[in-house]
The first five atom37 places (N, CA, C, CB, O) and aatype in JSON, in Angstrom:
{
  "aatype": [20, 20, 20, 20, 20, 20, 20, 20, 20, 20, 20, 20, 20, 20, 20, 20, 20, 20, 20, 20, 20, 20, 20, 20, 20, 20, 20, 20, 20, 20, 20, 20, 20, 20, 20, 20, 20, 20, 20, 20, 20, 20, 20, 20, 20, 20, 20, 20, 20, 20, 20, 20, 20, 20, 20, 20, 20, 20, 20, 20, 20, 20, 20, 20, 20, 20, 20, 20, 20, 20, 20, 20, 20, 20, 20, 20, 20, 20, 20, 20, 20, 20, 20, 20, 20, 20, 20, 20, 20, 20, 20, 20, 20, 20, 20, 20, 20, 20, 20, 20, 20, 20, 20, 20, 20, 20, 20, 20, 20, 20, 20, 20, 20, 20, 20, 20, 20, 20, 20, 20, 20, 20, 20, 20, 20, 20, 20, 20, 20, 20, 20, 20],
  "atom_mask": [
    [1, 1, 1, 1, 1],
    [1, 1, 1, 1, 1],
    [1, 1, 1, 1, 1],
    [1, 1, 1, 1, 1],
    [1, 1, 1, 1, 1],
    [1, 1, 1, 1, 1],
    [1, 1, 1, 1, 1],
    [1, 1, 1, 1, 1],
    [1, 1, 1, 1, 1],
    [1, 1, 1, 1, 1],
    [1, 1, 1, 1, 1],
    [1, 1, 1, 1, 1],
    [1, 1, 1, 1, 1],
    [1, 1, 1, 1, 1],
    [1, 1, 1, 1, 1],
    [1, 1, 1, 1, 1],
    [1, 1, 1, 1, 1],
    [1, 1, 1, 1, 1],
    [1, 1, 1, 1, 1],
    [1, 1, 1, 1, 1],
    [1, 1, 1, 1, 1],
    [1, 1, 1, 1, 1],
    [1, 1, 1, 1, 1],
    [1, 1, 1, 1, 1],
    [1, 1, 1, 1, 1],
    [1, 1, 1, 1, 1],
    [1, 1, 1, 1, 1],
    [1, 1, 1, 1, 1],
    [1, 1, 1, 1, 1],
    [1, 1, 1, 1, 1],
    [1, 1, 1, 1, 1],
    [1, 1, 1, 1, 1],
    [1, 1, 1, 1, 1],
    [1, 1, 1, 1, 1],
    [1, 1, 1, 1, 1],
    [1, 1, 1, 1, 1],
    [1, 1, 1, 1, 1],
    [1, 1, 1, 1, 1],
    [1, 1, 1, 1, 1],
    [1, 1, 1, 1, 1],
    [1, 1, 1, 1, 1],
    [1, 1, 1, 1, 1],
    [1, 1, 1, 1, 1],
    [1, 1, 1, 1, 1],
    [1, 1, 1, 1, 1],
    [1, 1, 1, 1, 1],
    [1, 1, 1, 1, 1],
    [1, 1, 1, 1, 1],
    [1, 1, 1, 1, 1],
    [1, 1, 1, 1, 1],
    [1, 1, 1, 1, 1],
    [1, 1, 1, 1, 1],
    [1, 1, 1, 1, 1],
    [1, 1, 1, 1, 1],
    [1, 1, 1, 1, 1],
    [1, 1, 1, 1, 1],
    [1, 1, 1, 1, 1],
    [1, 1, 1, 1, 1],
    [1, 1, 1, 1, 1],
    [1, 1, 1, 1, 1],
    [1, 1, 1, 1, 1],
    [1, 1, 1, 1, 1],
    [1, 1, 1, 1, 1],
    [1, 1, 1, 1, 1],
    [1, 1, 1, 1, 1],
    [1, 1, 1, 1, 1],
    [1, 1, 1, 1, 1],
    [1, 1, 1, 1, 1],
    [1, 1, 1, 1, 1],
    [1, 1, 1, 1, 1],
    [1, 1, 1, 1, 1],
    [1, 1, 1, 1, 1],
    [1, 1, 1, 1, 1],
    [1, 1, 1, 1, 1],
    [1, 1, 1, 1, 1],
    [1, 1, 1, 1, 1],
    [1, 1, 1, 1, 1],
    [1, 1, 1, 1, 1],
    [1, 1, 1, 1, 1],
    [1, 1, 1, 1, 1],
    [1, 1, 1, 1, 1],
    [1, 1, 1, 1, 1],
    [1, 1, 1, 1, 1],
    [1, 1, 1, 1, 1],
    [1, 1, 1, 1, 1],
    [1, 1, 1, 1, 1],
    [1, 1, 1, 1, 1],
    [1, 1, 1, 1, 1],
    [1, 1, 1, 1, 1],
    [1, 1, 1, 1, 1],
    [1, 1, 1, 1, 1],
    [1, 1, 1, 1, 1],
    [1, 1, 1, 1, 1],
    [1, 1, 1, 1, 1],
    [1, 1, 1, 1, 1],
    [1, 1, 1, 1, 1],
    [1, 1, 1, 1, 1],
    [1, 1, 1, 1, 1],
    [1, 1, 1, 1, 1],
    [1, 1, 1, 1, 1],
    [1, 1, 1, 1, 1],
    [1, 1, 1, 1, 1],
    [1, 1, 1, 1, 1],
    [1, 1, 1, 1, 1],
    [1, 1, 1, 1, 1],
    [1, 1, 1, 1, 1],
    [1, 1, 1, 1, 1],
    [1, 1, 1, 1, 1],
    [1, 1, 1, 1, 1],
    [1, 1, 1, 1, 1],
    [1, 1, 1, 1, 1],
    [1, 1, 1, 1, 1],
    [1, 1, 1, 1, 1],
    [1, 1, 1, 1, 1],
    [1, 1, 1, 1, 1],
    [1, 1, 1, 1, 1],
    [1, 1, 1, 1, 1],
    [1, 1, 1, 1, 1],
    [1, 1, 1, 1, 1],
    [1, 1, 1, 1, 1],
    [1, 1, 1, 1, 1],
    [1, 1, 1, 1, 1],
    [1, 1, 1, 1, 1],
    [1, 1, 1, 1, 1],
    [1, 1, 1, 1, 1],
    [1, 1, 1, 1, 1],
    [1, 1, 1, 1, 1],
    [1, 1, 1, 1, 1],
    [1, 1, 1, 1, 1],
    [1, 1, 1, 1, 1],
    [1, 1, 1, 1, 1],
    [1, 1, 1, 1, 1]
  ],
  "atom_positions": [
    [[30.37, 78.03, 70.08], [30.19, 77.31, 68.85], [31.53, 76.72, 68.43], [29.62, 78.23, 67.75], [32.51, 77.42, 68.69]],
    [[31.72, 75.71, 67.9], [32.56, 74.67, 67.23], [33.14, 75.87, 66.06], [31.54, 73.07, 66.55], [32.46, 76.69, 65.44]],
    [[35.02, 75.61, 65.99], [35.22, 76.79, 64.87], [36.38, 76.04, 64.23], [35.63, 78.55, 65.46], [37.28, 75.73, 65.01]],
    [[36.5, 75.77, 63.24], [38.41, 75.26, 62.8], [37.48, 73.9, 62.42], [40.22, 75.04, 64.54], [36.27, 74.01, 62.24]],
    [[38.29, 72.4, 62.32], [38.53, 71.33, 61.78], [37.81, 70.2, 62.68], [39.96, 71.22, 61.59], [37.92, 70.52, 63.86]],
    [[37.41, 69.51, 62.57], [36.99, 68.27, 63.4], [37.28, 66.97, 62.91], [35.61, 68.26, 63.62], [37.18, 66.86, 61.69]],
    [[37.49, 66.29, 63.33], [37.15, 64.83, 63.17], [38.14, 64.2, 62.43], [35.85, 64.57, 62.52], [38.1, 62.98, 62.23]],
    [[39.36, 65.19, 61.82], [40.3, 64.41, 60.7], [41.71, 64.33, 61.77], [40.61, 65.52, 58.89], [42.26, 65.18, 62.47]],
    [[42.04, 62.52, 61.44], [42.82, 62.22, 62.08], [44.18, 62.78, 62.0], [42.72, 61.21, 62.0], [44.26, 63.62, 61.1]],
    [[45.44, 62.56, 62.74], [46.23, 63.4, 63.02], [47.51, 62.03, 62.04], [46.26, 63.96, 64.98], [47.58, 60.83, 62.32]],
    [[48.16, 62.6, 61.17], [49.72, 61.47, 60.88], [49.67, 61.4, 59.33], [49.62, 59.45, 61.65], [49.14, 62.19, 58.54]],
    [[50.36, 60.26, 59.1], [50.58, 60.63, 57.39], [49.2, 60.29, 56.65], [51.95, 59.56, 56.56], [49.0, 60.67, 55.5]],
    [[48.07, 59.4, 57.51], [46.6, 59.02, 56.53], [46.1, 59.68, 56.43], [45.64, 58.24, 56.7], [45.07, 60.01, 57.03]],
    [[47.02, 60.39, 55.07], [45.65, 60.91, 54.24], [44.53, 60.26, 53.76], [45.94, 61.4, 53.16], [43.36, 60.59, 53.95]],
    [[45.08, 59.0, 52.93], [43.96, 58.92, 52.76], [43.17, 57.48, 53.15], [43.91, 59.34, 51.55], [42.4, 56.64, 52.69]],
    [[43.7, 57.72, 53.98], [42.45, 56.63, 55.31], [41.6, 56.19, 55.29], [41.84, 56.92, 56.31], [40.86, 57.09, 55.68]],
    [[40.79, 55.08, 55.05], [39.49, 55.08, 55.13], [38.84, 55.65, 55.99], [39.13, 54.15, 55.15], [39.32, 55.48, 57.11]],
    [[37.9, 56.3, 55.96], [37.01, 56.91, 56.94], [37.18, 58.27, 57.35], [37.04, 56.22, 58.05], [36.24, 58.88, 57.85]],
    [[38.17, 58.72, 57.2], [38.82, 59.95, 56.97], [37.49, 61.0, 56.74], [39.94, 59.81, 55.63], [36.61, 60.86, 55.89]],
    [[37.63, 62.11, 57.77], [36.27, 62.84, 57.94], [36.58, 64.28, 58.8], [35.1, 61.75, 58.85], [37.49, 64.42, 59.63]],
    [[35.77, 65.14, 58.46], [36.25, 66.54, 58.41], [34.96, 67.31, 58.31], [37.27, 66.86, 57.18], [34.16, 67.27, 57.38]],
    [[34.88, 68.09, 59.48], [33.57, 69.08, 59.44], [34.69, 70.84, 60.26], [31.71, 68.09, 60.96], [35.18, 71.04, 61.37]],
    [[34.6, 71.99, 58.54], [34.95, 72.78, 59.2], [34.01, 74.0, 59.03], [36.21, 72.91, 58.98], [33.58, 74.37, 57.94]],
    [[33.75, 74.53, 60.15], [32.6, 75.59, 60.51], [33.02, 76.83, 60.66], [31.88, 75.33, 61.72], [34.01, 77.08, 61.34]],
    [[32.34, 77.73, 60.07], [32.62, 78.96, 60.19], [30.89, 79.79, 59.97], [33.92, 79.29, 59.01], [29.85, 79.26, 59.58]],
    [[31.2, 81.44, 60.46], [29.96, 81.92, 60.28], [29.97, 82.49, 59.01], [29.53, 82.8, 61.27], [31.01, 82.95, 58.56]],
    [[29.15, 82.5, 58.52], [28.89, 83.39, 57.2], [27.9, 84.31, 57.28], [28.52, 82.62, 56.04], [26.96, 83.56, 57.04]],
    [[27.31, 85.61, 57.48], [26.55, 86.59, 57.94], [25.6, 85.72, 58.72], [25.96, 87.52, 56.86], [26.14, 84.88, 59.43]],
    [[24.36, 85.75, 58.72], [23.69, 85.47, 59.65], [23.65, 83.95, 59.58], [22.49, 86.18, 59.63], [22.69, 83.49, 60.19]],
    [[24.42, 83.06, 59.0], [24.27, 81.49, 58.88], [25.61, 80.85, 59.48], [24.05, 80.99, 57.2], [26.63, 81.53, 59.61]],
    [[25.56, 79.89, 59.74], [26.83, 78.84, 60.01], [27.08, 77.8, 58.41], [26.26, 77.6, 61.63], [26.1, 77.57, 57.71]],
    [[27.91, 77.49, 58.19], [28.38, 77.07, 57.45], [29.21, 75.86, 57.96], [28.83, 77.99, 56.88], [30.29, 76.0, 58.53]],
    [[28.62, 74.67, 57.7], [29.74, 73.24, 57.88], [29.92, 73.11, 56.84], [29.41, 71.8, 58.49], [28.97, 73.23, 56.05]],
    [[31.36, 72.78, 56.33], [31.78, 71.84, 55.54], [32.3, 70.59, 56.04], [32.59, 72.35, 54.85], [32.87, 70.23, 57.06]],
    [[31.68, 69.76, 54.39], [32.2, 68.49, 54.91], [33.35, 68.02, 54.33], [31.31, 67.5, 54.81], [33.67, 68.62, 53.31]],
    [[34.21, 66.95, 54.76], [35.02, 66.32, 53.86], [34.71, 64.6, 53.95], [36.58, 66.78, 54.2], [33.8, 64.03, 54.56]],
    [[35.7, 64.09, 53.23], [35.68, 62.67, 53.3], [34.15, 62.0, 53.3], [36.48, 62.3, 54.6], [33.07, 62.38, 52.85]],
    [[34.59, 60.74, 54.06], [33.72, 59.75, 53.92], [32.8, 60.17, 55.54], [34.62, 58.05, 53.71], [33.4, 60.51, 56.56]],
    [[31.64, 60.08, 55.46], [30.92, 60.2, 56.59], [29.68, 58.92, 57.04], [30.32, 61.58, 56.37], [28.51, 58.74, 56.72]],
    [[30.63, 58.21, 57.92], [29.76, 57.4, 58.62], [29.4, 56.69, 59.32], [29.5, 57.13, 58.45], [28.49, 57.07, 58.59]],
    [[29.03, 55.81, 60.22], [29.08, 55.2, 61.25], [30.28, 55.49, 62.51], [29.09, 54.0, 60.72], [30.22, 55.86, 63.68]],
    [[31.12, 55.2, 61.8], [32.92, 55.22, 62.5], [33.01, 56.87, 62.66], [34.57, 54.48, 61.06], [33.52, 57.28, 63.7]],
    [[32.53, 57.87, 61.66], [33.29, 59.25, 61.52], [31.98, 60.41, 62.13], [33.86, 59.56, 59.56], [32.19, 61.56, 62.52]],
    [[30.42, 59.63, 62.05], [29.53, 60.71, 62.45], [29.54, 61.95, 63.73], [28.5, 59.98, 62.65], [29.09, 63.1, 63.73]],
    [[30.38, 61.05, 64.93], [30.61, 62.25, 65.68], [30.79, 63.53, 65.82], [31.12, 62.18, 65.98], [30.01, 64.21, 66.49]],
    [[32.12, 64.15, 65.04], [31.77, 65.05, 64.97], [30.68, 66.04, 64.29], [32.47, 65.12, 64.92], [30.36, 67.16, 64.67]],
    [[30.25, 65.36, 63.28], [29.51, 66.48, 62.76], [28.2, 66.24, 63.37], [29.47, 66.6, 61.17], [27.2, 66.73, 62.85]],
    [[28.12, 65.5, 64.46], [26.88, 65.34, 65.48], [27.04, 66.71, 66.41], [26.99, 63.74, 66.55], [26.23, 67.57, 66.75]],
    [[28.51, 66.5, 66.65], [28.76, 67.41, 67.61], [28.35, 69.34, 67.01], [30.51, 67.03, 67.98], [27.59, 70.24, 67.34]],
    [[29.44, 69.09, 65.96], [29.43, 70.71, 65.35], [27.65, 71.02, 64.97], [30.64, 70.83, 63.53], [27.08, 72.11, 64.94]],
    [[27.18, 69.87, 64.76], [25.47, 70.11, 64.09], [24.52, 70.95, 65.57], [24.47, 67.95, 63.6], [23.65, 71.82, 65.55]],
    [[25.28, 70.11, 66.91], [24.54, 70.52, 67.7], [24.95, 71.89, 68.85], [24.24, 69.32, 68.21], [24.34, 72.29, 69.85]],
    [[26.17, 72.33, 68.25], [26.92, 73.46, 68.51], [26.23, 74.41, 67.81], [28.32, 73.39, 68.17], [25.87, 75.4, 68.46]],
    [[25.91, 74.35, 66.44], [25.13, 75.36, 65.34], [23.53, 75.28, 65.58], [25.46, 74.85, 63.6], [22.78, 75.94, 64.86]],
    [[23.17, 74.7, 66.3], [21.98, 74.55, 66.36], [21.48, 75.22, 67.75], [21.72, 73.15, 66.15], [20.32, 75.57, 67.94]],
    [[22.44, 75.33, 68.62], [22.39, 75.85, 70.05], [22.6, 77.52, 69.62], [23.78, 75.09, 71.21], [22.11, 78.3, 70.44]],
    [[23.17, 78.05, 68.61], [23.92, 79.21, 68.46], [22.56, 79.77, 67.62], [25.59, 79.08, 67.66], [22.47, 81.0, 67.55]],
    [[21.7, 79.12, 67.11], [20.22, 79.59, 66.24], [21.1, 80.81, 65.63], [18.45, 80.16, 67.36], [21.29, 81.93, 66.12]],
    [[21.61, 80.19, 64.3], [21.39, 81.19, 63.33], [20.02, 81.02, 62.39], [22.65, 81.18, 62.46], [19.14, 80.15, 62.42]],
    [[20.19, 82.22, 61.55], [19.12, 81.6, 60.66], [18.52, 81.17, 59.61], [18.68, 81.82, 60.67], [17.45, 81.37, 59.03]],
    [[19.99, 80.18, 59.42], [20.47, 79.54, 58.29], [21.38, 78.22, 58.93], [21.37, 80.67, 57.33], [22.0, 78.48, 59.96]],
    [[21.45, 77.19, 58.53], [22.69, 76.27, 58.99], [22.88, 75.65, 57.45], [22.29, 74.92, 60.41], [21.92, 75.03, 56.98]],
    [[24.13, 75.82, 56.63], [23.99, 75.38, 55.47], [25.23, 74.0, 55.66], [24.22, 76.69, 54.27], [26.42, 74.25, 55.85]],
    [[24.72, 72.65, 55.58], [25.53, 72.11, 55.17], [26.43, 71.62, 53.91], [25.21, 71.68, 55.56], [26.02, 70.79, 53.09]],
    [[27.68, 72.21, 53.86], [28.84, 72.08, 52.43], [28.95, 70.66, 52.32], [30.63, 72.78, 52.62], [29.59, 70.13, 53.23]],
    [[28.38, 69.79, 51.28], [28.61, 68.67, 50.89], [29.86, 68.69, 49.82], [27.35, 68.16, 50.43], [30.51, 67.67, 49.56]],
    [[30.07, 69.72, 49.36], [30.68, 69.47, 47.93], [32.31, 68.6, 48.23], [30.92, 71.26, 47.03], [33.04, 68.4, 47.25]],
    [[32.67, 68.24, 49.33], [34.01, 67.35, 49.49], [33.58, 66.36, 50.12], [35.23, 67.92, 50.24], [34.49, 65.59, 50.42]],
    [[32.41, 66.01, 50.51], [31.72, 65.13, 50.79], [31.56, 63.85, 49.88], [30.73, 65.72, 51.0], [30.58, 63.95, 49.15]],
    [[32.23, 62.76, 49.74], [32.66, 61.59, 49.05], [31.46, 60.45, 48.93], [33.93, 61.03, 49.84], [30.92, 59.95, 47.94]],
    [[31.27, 60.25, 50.51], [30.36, 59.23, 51.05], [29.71, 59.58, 51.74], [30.71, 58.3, 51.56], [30.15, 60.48, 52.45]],
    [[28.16, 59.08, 52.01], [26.99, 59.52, 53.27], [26.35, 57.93, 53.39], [25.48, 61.01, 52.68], [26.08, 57.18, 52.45]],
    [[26.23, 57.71, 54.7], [25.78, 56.48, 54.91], [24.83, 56.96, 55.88], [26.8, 55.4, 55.31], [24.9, 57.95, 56.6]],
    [[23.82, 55.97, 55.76], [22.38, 56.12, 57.01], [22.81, 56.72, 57.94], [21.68, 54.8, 57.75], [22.18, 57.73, 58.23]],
    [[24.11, 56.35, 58.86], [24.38, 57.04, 60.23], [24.14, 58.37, 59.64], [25.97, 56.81, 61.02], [23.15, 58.92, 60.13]],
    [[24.97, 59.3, 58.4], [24.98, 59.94, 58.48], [23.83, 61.2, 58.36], [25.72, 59.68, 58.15], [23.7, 62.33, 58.83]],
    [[22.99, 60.22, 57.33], [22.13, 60.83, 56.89], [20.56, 61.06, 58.23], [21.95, 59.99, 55.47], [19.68, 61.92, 58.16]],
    [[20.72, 60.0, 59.28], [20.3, 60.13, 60.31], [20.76, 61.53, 61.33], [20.58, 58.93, 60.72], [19.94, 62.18, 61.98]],
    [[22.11, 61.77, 61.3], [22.19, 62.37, 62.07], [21.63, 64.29, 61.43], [23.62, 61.9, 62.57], [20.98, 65.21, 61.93]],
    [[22.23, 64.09, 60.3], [21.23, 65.28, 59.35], [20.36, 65.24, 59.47], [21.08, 65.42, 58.11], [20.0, 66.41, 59.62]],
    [[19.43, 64.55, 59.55], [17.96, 64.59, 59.81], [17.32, 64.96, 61.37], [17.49, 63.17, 59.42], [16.34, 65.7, 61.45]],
    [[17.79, 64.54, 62.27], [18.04, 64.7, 63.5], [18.23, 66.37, 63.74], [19.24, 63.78, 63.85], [17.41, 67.13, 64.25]],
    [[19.42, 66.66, 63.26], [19.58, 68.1, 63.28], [18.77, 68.99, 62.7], [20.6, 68.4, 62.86], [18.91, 70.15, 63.09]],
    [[17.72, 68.71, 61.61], [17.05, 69.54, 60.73], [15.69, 69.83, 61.61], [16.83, 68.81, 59.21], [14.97, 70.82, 61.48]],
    [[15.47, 68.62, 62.64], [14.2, 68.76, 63.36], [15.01, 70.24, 64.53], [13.58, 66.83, 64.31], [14.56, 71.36, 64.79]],
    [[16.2, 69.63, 64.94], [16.25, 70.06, 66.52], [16.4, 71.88, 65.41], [18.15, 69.14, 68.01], [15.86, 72.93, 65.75]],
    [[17.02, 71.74, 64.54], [16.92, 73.66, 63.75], [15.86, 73.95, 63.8], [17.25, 74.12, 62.11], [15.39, 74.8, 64.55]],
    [[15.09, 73.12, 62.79], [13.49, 73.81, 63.12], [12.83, 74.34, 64.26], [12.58, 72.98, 62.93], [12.14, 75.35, 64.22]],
    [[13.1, 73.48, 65.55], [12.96, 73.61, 66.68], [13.42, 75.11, 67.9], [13.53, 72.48, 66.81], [13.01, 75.59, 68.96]],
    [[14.45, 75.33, 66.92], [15.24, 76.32, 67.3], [15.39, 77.68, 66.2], [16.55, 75.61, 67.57], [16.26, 78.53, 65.97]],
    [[14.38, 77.45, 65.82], [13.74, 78.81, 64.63], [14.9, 79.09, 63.54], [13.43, 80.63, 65.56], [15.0, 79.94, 62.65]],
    [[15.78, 77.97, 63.99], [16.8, 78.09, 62.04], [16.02, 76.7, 60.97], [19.47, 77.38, 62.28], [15.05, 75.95, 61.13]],
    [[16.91, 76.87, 60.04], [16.83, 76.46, 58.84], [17.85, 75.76, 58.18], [16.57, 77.34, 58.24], [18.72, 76.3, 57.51]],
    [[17.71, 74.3, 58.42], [19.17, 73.4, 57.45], [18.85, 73.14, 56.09], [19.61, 71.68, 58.03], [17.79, 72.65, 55.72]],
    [[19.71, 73.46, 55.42], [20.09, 73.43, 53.97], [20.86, 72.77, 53.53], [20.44, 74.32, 53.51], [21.89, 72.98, 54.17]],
    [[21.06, 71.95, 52.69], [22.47, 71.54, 51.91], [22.55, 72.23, 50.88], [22.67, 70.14, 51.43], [21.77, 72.94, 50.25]],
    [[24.22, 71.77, 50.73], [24.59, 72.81, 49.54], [25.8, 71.4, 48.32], [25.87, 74.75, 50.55], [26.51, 70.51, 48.8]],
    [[25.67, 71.6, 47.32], [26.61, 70.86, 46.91], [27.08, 69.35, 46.62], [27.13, 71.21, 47.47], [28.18, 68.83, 46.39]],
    [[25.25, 68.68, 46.77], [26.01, 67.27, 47.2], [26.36, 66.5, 45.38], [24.57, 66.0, 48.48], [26.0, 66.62, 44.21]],
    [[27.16, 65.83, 46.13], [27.89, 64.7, 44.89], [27.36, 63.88, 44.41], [28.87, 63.91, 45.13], [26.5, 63.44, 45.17]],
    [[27.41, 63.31, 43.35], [26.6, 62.41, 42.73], [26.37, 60.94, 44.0], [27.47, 62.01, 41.12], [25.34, 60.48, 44.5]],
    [[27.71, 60.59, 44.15], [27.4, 59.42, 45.15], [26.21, 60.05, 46.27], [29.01, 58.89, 46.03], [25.12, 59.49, 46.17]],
    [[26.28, 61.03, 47.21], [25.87, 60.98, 48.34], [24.23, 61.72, 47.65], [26.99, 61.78, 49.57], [23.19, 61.76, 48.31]],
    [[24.38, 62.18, 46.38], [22.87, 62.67, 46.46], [21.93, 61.39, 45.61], [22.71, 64.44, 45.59], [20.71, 61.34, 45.46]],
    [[22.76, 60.65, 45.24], [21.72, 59.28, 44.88], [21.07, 58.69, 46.0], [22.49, 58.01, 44.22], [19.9, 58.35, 45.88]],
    [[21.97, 58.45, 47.57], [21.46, 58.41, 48.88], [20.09, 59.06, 49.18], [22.41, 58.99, 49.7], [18.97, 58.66, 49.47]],
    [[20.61, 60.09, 49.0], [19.22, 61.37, 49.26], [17.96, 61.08, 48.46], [19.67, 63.1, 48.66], [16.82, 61.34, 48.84]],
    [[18.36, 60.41, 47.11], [17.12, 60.42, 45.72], [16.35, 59.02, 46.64], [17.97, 59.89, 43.41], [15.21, 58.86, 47.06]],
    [[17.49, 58.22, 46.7], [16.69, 56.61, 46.81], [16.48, 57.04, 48.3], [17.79, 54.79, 46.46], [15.45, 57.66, 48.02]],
    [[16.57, 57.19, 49.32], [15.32, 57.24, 50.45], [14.37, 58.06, 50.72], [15.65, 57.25, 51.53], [13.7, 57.94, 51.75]],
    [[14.15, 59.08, 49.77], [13.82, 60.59, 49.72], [13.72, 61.41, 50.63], [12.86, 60.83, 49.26], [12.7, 61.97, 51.05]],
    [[15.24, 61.55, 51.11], [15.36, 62.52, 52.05], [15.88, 63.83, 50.92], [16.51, 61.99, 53.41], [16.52, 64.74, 51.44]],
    [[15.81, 63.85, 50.48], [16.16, 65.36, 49.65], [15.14, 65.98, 49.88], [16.4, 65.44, 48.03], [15.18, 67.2, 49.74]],
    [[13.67, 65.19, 50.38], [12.28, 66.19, 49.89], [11.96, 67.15, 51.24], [10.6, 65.05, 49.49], [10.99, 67.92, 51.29]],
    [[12.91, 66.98, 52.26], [12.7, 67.46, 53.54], [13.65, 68.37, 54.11], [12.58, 66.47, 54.35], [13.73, 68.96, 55.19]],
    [[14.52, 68.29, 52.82], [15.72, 69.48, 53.27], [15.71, 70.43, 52.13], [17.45, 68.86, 53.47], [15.25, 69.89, 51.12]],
    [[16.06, 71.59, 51.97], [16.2, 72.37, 51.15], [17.74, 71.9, 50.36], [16.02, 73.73, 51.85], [18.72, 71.63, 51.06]],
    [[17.8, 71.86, 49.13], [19.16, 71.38, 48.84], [19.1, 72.4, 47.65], [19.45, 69.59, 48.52], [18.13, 72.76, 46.98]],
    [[20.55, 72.81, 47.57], [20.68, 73.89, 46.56], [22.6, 72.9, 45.68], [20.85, 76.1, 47.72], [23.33, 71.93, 45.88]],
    [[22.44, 74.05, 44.8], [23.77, 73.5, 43.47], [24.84, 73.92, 44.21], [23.86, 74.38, 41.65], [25.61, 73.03, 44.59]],
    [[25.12, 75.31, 44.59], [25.96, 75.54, 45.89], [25.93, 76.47, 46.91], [27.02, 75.69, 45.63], [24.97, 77.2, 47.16]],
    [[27.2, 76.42, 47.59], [27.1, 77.03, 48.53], [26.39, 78.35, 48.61], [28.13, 77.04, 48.83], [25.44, 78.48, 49.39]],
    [[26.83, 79.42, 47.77], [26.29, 80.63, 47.2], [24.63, 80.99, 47.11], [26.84, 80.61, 45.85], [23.98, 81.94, 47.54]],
    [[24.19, 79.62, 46.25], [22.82, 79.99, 46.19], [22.41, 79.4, 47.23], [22.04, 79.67, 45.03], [21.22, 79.54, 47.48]],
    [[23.08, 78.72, 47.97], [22.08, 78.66, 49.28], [21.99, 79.65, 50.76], [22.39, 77.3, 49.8], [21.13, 79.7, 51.64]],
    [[23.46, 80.5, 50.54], [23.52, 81.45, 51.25], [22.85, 82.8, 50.9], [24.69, 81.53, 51.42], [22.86, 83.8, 51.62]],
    [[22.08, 82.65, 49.36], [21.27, 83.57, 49.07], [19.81, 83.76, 49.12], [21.54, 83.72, 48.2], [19.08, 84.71, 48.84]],
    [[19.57, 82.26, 49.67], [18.12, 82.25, 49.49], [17.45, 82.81, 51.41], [17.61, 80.25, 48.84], [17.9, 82.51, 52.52]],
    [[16.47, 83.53, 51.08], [16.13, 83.8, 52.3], [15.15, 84.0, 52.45], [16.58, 84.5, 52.79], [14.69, 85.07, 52.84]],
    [[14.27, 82.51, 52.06], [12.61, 82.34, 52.17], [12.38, 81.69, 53.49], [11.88, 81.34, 50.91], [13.13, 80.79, 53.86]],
    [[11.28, 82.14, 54.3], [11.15, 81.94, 55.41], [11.49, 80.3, 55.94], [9.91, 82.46, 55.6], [11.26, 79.32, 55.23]],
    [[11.93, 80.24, 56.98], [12.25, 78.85, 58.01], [11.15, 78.03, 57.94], [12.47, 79.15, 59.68], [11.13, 76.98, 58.58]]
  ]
}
């Protein structure tokens, strides 16, 4: 499984456009991504990658940390969606946790919020443990 930092470039841009960051860790029986920055087209890779690292590892929970999460664009929100089938598939459960006003207006106007479990944060989503 994918562990530490992904996707954020290496030098003084901080603050870069596109600038993007998925860091994973386990949390009892769940994986935990966080996100940072802007996520999209240009930056989706990794968290394609880490999504399909956590998804191979079937916990039974995958909570994605939006709360540093800035921007979500279709790529991204495609590739979340993508991953929520292949979890299901693999007897876990994707969640979000945290999203921001920008990226959860995304979620309102295509209504993808209605297909993911989305919680206020991280906490209550690492507490909920109603079946997959």
């Amino acid at each position: 499984m994918v562990s530490g930092v992904a996707g954020q470039p290496q030098g003084d841009g901080a603050a870069a456009k596109g600038r993007f960051g998925v860091n994973v860790r386990p949390v009892g029986g769940a994986v935990v991504l966080a996100l940072s920055g802007e996520l999209d087209h240009d930056t989706a890779e990794p968290l394609r990658e880490a999504l399909a690292d956590a998804v191979e590892a079937a916990p039974d929970q995958i909570v994605v940390d939006c709360a540093n999460l800035s921007f979500c664009d279709s790529t991204g929100l495609n590739v979340l969606l993508r991953a929520r089938l292949a979890a299901r598939e693999a007897g876990s459960r994707l969640a979000l946790s945290a999203l921001r006003p920008p990226v959860a207006r995304m979620f309102d106007i295509t209504g993808a919020h209605a297909v993911f479990p989305v919680y206020a944060g991280l906490d209550e989503a690492l507490a909920d443990e109603r079946p997959k």
